[in-house]
C-alpha positions in Angstrom: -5.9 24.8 13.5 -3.8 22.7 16.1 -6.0 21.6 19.3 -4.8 23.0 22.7 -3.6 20.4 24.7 -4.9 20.6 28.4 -1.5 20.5 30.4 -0.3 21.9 33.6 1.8 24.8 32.9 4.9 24.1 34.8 8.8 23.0 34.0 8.3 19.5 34.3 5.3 19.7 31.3 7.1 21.6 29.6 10.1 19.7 28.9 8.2 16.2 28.5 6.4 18.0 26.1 10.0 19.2 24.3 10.8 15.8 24.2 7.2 14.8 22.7 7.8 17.4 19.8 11.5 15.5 19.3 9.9 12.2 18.8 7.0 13.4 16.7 9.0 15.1 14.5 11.6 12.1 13.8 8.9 10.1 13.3 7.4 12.8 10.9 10.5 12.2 8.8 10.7 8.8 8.8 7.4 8.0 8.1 7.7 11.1 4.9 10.6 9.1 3.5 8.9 5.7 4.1 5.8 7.2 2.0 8.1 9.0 -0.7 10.1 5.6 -1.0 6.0 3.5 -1.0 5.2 5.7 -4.0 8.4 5.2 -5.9 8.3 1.7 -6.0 4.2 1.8 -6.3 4.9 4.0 -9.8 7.4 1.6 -11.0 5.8 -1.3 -10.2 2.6 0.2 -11.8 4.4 0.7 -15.1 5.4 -3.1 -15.0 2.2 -4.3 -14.1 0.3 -2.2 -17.0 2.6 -3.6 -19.5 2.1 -6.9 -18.1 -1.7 -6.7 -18.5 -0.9 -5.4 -22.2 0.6 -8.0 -23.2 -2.3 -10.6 -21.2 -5.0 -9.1 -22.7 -3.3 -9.5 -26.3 -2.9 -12.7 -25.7 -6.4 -13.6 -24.7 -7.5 -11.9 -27.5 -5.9 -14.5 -29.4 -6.9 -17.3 -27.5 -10.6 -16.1 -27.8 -10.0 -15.4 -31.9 -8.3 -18.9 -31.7 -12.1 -20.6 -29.8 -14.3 -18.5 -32.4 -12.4 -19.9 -35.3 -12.9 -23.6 -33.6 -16.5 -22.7 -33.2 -16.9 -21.7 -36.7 -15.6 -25.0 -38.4 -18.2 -27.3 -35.9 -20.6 -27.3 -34.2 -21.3 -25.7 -30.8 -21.9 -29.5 -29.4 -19.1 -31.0 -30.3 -17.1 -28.3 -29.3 -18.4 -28.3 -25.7 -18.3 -32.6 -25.9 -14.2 -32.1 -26.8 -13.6 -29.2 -24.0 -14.9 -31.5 -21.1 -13.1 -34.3 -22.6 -9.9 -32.5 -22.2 -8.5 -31.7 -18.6 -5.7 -31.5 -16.3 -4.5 -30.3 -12.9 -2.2 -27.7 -10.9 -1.6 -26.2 -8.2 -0.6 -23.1 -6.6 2.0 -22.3 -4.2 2.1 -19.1 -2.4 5.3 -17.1 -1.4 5.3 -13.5 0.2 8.3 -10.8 0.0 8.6 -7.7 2.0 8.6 -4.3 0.5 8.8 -1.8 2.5 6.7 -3.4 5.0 4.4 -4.5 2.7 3.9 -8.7 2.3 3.4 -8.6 -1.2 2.1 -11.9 -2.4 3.9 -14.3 -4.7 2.2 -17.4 -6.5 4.0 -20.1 -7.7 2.0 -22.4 -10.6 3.0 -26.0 -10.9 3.1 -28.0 -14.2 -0.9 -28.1 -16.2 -0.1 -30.3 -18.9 -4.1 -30.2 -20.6 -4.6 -34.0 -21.5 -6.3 -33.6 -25.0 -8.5 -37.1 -24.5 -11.4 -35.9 -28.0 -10.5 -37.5 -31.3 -8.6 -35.5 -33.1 -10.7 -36.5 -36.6 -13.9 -34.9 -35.2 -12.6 -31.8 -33.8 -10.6 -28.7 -35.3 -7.0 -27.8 -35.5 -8.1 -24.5 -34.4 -9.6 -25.6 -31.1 -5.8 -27.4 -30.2 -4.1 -23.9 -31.2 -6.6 -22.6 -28.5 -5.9 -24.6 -25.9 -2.6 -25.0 -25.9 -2.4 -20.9 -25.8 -5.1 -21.0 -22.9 -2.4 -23.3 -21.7 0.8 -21.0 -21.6 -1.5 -17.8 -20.7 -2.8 -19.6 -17.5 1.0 -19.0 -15.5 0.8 -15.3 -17.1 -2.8 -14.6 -15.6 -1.5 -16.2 -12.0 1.2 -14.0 -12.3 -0.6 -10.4 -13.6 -3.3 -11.5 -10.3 -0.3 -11.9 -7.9 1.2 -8.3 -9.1 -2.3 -6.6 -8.9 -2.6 -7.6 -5.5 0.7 -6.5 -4.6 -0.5 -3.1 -5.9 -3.2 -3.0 -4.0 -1.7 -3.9 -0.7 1.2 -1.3 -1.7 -2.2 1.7 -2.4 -3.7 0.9 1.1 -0.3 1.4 2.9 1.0 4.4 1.4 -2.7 5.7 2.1 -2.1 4.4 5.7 0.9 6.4 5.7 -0.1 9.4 4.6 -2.7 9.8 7.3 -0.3 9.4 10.2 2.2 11.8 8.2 -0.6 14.4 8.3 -1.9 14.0 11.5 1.6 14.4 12.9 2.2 17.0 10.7 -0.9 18.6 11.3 -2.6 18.0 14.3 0.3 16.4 16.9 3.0 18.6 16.2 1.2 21.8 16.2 -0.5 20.7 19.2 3.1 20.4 21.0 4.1 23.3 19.3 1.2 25.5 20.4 1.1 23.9 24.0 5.2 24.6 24.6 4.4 28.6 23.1 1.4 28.6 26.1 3.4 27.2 29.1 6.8 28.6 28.3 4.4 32.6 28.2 2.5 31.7 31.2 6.2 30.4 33.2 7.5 33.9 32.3 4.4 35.5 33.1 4.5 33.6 36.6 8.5 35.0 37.0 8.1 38.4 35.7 5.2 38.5 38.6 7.3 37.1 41.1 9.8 39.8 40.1 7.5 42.3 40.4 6.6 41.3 43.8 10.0 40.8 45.0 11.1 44.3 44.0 8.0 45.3 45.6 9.0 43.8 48.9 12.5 45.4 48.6 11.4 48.5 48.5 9.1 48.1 51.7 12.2 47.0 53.3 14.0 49.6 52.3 11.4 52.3 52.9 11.9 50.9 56.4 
């Protein structure tokens, strides 16, 4: 139930409060088609983004089948000696867009060659195959992180959204409604009395 709005029923409330129930409700609509539009792009981009986590996660599962297959032909020691041998560096660079108000984040990785600096004689092929994999899945995982965010950012707006389209919808505009419906009875209340009393008055005059 709307709350009554505590005004001063006379002419000059009433038609601010007109004009308040013309803004609310334009802004009801824009804000409904901003939110409609929000979730649109938040289900599409939630397909995309579950396929690209598909797709990570099968990859990782072969790096990690790749690193258990390395562990299995040596020995755990020399498998940790030849992974802090081999290194390398990057960078990220961060970019937003706007989508529908929403700065979703963008990261850009720069070149990670991985220096392999072990022997090659004392460690397995299948421990290359791994890292070089781990290599090309590094950009993937920067980009799944920067999409998930995005997501996330999109789920806390539309929520944001939705709030102000129900409290317009149910709470401001009902109010205005309701509060228009009281002054507008109590005005012609005030002018049927007046009527009355004026008629009154006519007839004394009359009678006289």
């Amino acid at each position: 139930m709307a709350k009554a709005l505590n005004v001063n029923p006379n002419r000059m409330e009433l038609s601010r409060l007109k004009k308040r129930v013309v803004v609310a409700k334009r802004g009801h609509k824009l804000l409904k088609d901003k939110q409609d539009a929000l979730i649109k792009e938040f289900m599409q981009k939630a397909r995309a983004v579950k396929k690209l986590r598909e797709d990570v996660e099968r990859e990782l599962h072969l790096c990690f089948q790749s690193f258990q297959m390395a562990r299995a032909q040596t020995l755990p020691s020399m498998i940790e000696q030849s992974l802090l041998l081999a290194g390398g560096e990057t960078s990220v660079e961060t970019s937003y867009q706007n989508v529908m108000s929403v700065n979703i984040p963008r990261f850009t990785l720069g070149e990670h060659p991985i220096r392999l600096s072990y022997g090659l004689a004392s460690s397995p092929g299948s421990l290359d195959i791994a890292l070089e994999r781990f290599s090309k899945i590094i950009r993937r995982l920067v980009e799944l992180a920067a999409e998930e965010k995005g997501l996330k950012l999109m789920s806390i707006e539309i929520e944001r959204t939705r709030r102000r389209v129900n409290a317009l919808e149910h709470v401001m505009i009902p109010s205005f409604t309701e509060a228009i419906r009281s002054i507008s009875m109590k005005l012609e209340e005030n002018e049927r009395s007046t009527l009355s009393r004026l008629m009154v008055v006519k007839e004394i005059v009359r009678s006289h």
